[in-house]
C-alpha positions, 0 to 999 in steps of 0.5 A: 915744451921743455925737453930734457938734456939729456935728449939732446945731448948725444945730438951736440956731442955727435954733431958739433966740434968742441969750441963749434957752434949749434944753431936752434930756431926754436929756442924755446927755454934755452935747454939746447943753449945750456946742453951746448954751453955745458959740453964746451960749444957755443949755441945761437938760438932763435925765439919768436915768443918774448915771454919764453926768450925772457926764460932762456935768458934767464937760465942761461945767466943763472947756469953760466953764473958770472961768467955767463955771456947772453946776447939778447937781439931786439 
């Protein structure tokens, strides 16, 4: 289930760097990658589920706009 930003937000501010790197094994809708994106660091997630790896990419590319960069792996 989709959690709320601002539940992870003090968790990426407090453990990664600007320009750092946040790893997510349960990708999920990609909350945790937009979170990321938004404070200035990258984020690598990970989603078994193709339907909900199809959302976060989805969301990732609307909330980054043209200048958004997903990598979908196969």
């Amino acid at each position: 289930a989709p959690y709320p930003p601002d539940l992870i937000g003090p968790c990426i501010l407090a453990g990664c760097p600007v320009g750092g790197t946040v790893l997510d094994p349960f990708g999920g809708a990609g909350t945790t990658g937009l979170v990321a994106d938004r404070h200035g660091r990258n984020a690598i997630l990970i989603e078994l589920n193709p339907e909900y790896a199809d959302i976060a990419d989805r969301r990732l590319s609307d909330d980054g706009g043209m200048f958004a960069s997903v990598k979908v792996a196969a």
